[in-house]
C-alpha positions, 0 to 999 in steps of 0.5 A: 500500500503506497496510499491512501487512494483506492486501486487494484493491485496489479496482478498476472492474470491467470486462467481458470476454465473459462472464468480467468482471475487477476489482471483486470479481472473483476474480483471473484466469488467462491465457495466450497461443498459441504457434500461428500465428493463421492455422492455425486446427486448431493454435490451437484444439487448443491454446487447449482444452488451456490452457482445460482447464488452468484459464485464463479467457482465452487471447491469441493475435497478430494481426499483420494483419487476416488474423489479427485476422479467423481469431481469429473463425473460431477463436472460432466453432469453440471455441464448437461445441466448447463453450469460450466463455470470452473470446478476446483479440487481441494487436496490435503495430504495425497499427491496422487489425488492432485494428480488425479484430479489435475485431468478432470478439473479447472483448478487445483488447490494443494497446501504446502504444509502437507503436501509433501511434508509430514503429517503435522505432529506439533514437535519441536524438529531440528534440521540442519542447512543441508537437511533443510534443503534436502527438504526442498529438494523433496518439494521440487521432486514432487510438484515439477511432475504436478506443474506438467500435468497441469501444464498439458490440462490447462489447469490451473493451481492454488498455493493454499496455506492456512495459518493451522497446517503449517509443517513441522519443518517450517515450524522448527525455522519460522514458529507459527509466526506470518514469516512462516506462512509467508516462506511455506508459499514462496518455497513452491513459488519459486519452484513454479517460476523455475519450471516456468509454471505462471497459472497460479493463484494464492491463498494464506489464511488464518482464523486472527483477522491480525494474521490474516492481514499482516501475512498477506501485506508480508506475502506482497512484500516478499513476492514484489522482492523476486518480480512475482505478481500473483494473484490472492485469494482471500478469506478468514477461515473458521469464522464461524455462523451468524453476525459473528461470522459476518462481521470477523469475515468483513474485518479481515478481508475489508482490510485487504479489499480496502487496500486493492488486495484481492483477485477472489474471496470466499467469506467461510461461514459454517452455514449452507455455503450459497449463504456464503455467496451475497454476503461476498458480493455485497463486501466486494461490491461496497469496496469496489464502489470506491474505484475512481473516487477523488484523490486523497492525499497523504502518507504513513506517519513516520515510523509507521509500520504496516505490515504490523501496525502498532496502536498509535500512541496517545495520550489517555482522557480519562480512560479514552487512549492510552493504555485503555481498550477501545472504546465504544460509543452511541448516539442514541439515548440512554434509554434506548440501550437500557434493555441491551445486554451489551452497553456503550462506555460512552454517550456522545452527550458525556464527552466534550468532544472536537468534532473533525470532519477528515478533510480537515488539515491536521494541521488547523485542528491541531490549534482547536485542541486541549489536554482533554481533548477528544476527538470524533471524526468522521468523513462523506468522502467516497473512500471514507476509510481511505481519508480518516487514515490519511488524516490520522496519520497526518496528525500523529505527524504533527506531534499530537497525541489526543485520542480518536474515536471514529464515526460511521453511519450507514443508512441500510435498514438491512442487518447484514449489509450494516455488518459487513459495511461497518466490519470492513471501514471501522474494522479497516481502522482497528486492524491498522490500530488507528483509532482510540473508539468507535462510534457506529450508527445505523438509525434505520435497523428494526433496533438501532441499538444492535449497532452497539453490539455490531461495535463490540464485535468488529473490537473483538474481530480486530483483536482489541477488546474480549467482549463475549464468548469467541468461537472459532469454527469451520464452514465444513466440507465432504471431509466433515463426518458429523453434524457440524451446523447442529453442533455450533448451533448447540455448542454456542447455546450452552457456553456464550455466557463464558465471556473470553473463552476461545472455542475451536469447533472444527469439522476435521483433523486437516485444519483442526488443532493447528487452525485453533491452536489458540483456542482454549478447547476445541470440538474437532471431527474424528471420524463418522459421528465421532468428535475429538475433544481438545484443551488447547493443541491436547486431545484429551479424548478421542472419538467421542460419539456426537450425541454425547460430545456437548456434555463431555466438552462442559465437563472438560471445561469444568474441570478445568475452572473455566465454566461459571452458570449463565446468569438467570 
């Protein structure tokens, strides 16, 4: 990011079936089964219902070749059925499904994390120099007969990695950190520069919106380095269901949108996947919107680090800035929250606020403030975003640490499009750490005061406040071997009074520990109606039956001092 100004990325353009992205390719949606692979009527009826919801693409598993080779024979029915937009093979762990399943479909997706490498024991391996580069070695054997496959199909291949199923091997040199996510890519990158291989989109994704973002802006960074111009796939994976799912999904992927990262997104959520589909649309639509808006002027303040934003200082008021958490403020009176469970920390009318339109030189509002001094700004500018952050920026310059609490309103009457809107600007502006509260209004909802909660939970999406219970949880896919909707819908009605407490509900093993291993416990697929049950990156017990999973998962966190009764 050079600016503050909306504009794409420049990307090569890559050829997926007859449905190309990147280059100046419109940004494209897609989506995943949730069916098993092998039931062919069960796939097909569901990649119709998402392609009819809009998307470009549908993935469906492979974990065998079995698999790899009906997502053929679905191809072929789809195609009768006139659907012949671009199918994509997901492929953990087995090569010889990737090859497979090279021959049969429009795009294949391998992770570098276990494609090759061993499966992920989470054990501390030591390699030397040469035993690393053995390792490489390994990789390029394996993948350059891949890339000819592929090369002879005209089809093309993801690099995705997941910030949950990085190697053992790449832990031992990098730790579960960006870097290490960053460098599980560019191995197989370079190897596909070599063979001259170019049709290749990239996904890096992580379950912490903060990751997620600083891993990408890293990738940018590391490809730019070596002349590459891939294009990004985007996503937050395990979101989760409902307005939680929305709102985390439009944080992270906002934040990149917002920038001109991203060529295709899918936002993961752990519903019917075509559910997936608007909600994707109405973010890209709402970013891209922006696309020629007037100039904005400015740059980072000095010693400002993007790829890793830190919280930018300020001096506390009262217990606005400083070392406080952000804050979240309303504008509607007192009484029209008194029912809320969730509560503001401030009304506008308790603070003697500076009101500053983003326009503003920093400069001239630099002489309006005092040592108690707040300021609440806003913008009705087309790339509102874009000229808060220029002018944040521009003020930190000037040497002025009085906090900021920013404000945004949006006129929809519909819950979902506030979600995503106010998750991607107010989300955009807490993931670079720009700002000291946030001030969101939607005076047309059916209540208004959600908008409150809508607030606490773009904090906590970002990283910067624990308001209530978080739960990290996939969209499932044909490797999901019980009934993983039921058990979120289940899972949350019995534990979201834990305010703080991180639950992994996971479909599989394949992400599973890795993708949550910052998750207090975890509920992960074992095999058919069988869950596993985790403290921390531990099992503690193994195939537990579905029916009877919920109550053992309470016990545990019993056991270990973290449950509390819901309050009645």
């Amino acid at each position: 990011m050079a600016d503050f100004n909306y504009h794409r990325r420049r990307t090569d353009r890559v050829e997926v079936g007859n449905t190309p992205l990147g280059g100046e390719c419109p940004i494209r949606i897609q989506s995943m089964t949730s069916t098993s692979t092998l039931d062919t009527d069960a796939s097909v009826a569901q990649c119709r219902r998402i392609f009819d919801a809009g998307a470009d693409y549908v993935r469906l598993t492979a974990q065998g070749v079995r698999e790899a080779d009906n997502i053929g024979v679905i191809r072929r029915m789809l195609h009768e059925h006139g659907y012949c937009r671009p199918l994509v093979a997901d492929i953990h762990f087995n090569p010889k499904a990737a090859f497979a399943a090279a021959a049969v479909t429009d795009k294949v997706r391998i992770n570098p994390g276990n494609f090759v490498d061993a499966a992920r024991t989470f054990k501390k391996l030591e390699y030397t120099d040469e035993e690393y580069g053995e390792e490489i070695g390994k990789i390029r054997k394996a993948l350059l007969p891949f890339l000819e496959i592929c090369r002879e199909n005209h089809t093309a291949v993801r690099l995705g990695v997941n910030h949950g199923s990085l190697s053992d091997r790449i832990m031992s040199r990098y730790g579960d950190t960006p870097a290490g996510m960053v460098e599980s890519v560019m191995e197989f990158l370079r190897i596909c520069c070599e063979a001259g291989f170019g049709n290749v989109v990239i996904s890096i994704k992580a379950s912490n919106t903060v990751v997620m973002v600083e891993t990408v802006r890293r990738l940018i960074v590391a490809m730019e380095a070596e002349d590459m111009h891939f294009p990004l796939h985007l996503g937050v994976t395990e979101a989760g269901d409902g307005e939680d799912g929305r709102i985390k999904s439009a944080v992270g992927i906002g934040a990149l949108l917002s920038e001109g990262v991203g060529d295709t997104i899918r936002v993961s959520l752990s519903e019917e996947p075509e559910a997936e589909i608007p909600v994707a649309m109405l973010l890209r639509d709402y970013i891209v919107a922006r696309e020629g808006h007037p100039s904005i002027e400015g740059t980072f303040a000095r010693g400002y680090n993007h790829l890793a934003p830190e919280r930018r200082t300020t001096v506390a008021v009262g217990s606005i800035g400083g070392d406080n958490p952000p804050v979240v403020v309303s504008s509607l009176s007192p009484d029209r929250v008194e029912e809320c469970p969730m509560k503001p920390d401030f009304f506008v009318g308790d603070i003697d606020w500076v009101t500053v339109d983003a326009s503003e030189r920093a400069e001239a509002v630099a002489t309006r403030l005092s040592a108690d001094s707040v300021i609440l700004l806003s913008s009705s500018h087309r790339n509102p975003v874009g000229e808060m952050q220029a002018f944040i920026h521009a003020l930190t310059d000037c040497g002025v640490q009085t906090p900021v609490v920013v404000r945004m309103r949006y006129e929809d009457a519909d819950a979902e499009a506030v979600q995503i809107k106010a998750g991607a600007d107010l989300g955009t502006l807490s993931v670079n750490r720009l700002c000291d509260g946030i001030l969101l209004e939607a005076p047309n909802l059916a209540e208004p005061s959600d908008a409150v909660r809508y607030a606490f939970g773009i904090l906590q999406a970002a990283r910067l406040r624990v308001s209530k219970t978080e739960y990290i949880s996939c969209p499932g896919c044909g490797r999901t071997l019980y009934d993983l909707q039921q058990a979120v819908r289940e899972i949350k009605r019995a534990t979201s009074h834990l305010k703080g407490l991180k639950i992994g509900i996971m479909g599989c093993i394949v992400n599973g520990p890795g993708e949550m291993a910052d998750a207090d416990y975890g509920y992960v697929g074992a095999a058919a109606g069988k869950v596993s049950l985790y403290k921390g990156k531990e099992c503690i017990e193994r195939n537990v039956p579905q029916e009877d999973a919920l109550s053992r998962l309470i016990q545990l966190i019993k056991d270990n001092g973290d449950w509390t009764d819901p309050q009645q």
